[in-house]
N, C-alpha and C positions, 0 to 999 in steps of 0.2 A: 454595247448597251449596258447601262447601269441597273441595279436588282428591280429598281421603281417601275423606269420605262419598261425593263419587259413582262414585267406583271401588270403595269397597265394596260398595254398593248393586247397583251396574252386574255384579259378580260374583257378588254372593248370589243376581240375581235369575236368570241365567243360570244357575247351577248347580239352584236349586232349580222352576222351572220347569215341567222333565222328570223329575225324581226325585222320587220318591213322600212329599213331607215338607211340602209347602205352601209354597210362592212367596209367597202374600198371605201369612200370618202372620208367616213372616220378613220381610216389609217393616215390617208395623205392630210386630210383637216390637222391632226393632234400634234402632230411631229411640228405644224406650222404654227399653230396656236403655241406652242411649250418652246419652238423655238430647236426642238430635235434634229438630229441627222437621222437622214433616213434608214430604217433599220434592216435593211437588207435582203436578200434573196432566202437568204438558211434563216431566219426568223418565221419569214411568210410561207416557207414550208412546214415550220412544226405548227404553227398556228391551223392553216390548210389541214394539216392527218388529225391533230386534234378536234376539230369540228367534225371533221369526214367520222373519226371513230367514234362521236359525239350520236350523230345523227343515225348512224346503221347499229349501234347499239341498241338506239332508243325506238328504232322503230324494227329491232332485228325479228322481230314473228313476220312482219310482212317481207322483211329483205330475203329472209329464206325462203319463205312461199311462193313471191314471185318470182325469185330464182330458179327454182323449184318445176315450177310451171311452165319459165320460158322455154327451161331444158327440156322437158318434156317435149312441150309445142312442139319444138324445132323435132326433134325426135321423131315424133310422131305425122308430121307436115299436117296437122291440125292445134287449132286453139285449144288450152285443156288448162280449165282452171282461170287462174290470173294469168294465162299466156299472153294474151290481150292487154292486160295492164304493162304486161313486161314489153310488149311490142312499143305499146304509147310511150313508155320512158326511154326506148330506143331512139326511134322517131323524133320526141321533144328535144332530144341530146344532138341531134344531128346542127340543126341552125347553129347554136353557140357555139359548136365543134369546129364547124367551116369558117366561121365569121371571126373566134379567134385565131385561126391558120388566115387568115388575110389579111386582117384588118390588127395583127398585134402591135408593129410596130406604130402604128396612128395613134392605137389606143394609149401604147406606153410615152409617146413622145408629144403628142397632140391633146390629147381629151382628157389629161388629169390637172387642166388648168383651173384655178379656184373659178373661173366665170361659169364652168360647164357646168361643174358640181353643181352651184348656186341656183342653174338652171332646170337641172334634173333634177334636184331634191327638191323644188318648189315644182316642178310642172307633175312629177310621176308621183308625189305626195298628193293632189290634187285630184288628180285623177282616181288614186286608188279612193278616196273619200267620195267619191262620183258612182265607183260601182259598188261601194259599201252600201250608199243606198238604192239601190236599185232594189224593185221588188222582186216578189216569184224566182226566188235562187232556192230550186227544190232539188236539183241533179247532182248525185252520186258517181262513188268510181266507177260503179258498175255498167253508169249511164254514158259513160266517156265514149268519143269516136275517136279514129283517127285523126281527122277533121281538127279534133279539140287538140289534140295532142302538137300536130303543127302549129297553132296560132300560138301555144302557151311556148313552143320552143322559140318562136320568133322571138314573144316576147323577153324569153328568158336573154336572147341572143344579144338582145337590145339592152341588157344589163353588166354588156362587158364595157358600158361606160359608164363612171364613177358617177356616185350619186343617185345613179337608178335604182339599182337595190332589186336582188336576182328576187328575193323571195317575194319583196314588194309588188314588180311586176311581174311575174306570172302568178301572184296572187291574185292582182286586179286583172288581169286577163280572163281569170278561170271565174270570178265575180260576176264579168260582163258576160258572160259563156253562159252563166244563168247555174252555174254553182254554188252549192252552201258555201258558208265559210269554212266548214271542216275538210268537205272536199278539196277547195281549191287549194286553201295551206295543206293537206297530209300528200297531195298532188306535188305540190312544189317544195315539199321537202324531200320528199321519194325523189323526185328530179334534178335536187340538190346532190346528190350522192355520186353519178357518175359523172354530173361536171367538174366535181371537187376534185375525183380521180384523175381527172385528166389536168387539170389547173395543178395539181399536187405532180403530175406527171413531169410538166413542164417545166415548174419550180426544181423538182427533181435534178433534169436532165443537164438545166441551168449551173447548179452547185457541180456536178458532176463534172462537166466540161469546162469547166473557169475556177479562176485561182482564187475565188472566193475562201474566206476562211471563216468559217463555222463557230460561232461563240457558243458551244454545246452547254452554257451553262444556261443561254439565254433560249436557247433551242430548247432544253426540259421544260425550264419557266414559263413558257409561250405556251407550247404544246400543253402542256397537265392544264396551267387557269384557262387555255381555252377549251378544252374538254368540257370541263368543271362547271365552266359557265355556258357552253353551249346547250349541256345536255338540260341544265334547268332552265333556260329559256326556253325552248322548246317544251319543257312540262306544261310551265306557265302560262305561257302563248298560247295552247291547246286547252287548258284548261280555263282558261275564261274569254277563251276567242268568243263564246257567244252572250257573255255577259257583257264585253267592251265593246267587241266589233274592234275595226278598226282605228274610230276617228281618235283615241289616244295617240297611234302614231300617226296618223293624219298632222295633229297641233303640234308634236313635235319636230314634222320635218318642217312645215311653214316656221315656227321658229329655228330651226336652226337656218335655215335659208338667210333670215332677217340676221343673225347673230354674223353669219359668211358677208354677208353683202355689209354689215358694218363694220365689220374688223379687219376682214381681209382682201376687201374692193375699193 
């Protein structure tokens, strides 16, 4: 990889991450659109730790306290605190866990074709613009079930195919669930954290066991711009989630849907 591609890379992947537009699709879109070779296994891990240390930085008051609390819970064989929140992001983690231990190879050799994308970034764009308006979203974390916790991990599960976009749908899950918007994004960002773990696990184990060879110039590069730009996307996002709402990325996935189906169908 040249200094460009992985500073571009390294900021696309950071920005789209957390914002409801799909991180995988714009990795496999750019390389196609520019004409790239794809950039690797040791790239999409520093990108992966850079996001991951993006997100539990920025939200490190809560990642300790429900830490904090789960340890306790368990300790204790009662709920104490955010044990309960820590329980739901166990729980939510579970579907995506299973589903990529089954369904990996389909994912990696099946469902990153430019149709599916095209498909999923117009149907799960659509939808999230459906429970954006939906009224009566007055439910907090505090208000979360179990219940909640399993649909939003479906949903998240459902986003280990390109174009769906993790944060987009379990945002719009959490939406239709009759959640604020603060809720459902601070929900699925917290959620975001130990599937990254295990996605960065995998990536991990990957380089580790195969004769890949690590371009660690491009591996810094990746990692720090996507930090960089994860941790302020997520400022942003949070900070005028209630002035925009969602349908800015609403109009952006339907265009980019039109731009795929033109260019690359």
């Amino acid at each position: 990889m040249d200094f460009f591609q992985a500073l571009f890379l390294g900021l696309l992947q950071g920005l789209t991450e957390f914002l409801p537009i799909s991180s995988s699709a714009h990795l496999i879109l750019m390389p196609a659109f520019f004409g790239w070779t794809d950039q690797g296994v040791g790239f999409d891990l520093s990108v992966h730790l850079g996001t991951l240390l993006a997100v539990v930085l920025y939200f490190r008051r809560d990642v300790f306290g429900i830490a904090r609390d789960g340890l306790f819970s368990m300790a204790q064989r009662r709920l104490v605190g955010q044990g309960a929140l820590a329980l739901y992001l166990v729980i939510g983690t579970i579907p995506a866990g299973l589903a990529g231990l089954a369904l990996l190879d389909l994912i990696d050799n099946e469902l990153r074709a430019v149709e599916v994308i095209f498909a999923t970034t117009l149907i799960f764009g659509v939808l999230l613009g459906i429970a954006d308006w939906l009224p009566k979203r007055q439910r907090t974390l505090d208000q979360l079930s179990w219940k909640d916790a399993v649909i939003v991990g479906i949903a998240q599960a459902m986003a280990l195919v390109p174009g769906t976009s993790r944060s987009g749908v379990t945002i719009t899950a959490g939406l239709f669930l009759g959640m604020t918007r603060e809720t459902a994004s601070r929900f699925s960002f917290l959620l975001a954290i130990p599937i990254i773990v295990l996605a960065s696990a995998v990536k991990l184990l990957e380089v580790a066991t195969s004769d890949v060879i690590v371009d660690w110039s491009g591996f810094l590069l990746g990692g720090v711009t996507s930090f960089l730009m994860a941790i302020t996307a997520i400022h942003f996002f949070l900070k005028w989630l209630n002035t925009v709402g969602m349908w800015p990325y609403v109009v952006y996935r339907i265009i980019l849907a039109g731009v795929i189906y033109a260019v690359l169908m």
